[in-house]
C-alpha positions in Angstrom: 53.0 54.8 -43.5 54.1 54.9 -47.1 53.0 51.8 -49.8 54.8 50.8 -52.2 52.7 48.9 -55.3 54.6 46.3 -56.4 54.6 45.5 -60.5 56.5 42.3 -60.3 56.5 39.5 -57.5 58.9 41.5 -55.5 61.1 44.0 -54.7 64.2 44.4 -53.4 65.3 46.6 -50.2 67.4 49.0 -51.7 65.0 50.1 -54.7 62.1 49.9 -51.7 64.0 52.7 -49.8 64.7 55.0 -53.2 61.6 54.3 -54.2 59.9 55.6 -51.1 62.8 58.5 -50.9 64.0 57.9 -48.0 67.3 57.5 -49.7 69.1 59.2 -52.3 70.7 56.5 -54.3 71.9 53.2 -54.0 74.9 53.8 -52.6 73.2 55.7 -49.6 70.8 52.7 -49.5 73.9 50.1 -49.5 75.2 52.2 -46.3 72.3 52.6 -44.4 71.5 48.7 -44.6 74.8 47.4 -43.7 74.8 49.8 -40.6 72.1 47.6 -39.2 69.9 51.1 -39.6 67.1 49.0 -41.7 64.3 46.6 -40.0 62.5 44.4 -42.3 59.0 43.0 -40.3 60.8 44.0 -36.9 64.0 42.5 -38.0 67.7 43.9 -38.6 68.2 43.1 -42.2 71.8 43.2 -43.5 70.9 42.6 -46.9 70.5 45.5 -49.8 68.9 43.0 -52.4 66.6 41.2 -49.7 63.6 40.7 -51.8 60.5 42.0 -50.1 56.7 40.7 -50.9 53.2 41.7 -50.7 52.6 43.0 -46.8 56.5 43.2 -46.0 56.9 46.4 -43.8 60.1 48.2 -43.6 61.0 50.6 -40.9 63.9 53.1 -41.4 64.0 56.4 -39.1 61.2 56.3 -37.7 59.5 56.0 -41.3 57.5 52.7 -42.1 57.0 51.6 -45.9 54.4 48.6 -46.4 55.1 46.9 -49.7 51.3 45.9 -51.1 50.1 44.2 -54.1 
């Protein structure tokens, strides 16, 4: 499982998935998220600029990215 530090309160699910590579850019990011391919805490989430907090875990192909403080 891959962290992400946060360095403000939050961040949001697109720059979460470049961030952590698992996309290319934002536009692969937008795609991936409205195809229902992207679970926030074991949920579909729909949206790209969901904003995700300290211990938010977000699973896409089989990867898991915890977002930590």
């Amino acid at each position: 499982m891959q962290e992400i530090k946060l360095r403000t309160e939050f961040i949001k699910l697109g720059q979460a998935l470049k961030a952590a590579g698992l996309v290319e850019n934002g536009g692969c990011a937008k795609d991936v998220i409205l195809n229902g391919e992207v679970r926030v805490n074991g949920n579909t989430e729909l949206q790209r600029g969901k904003k995700l907090y300290d211990g938010d875990i977000v699973e896409f192909e089989g990867e898991q990215i915890r977002i930590c403080r």
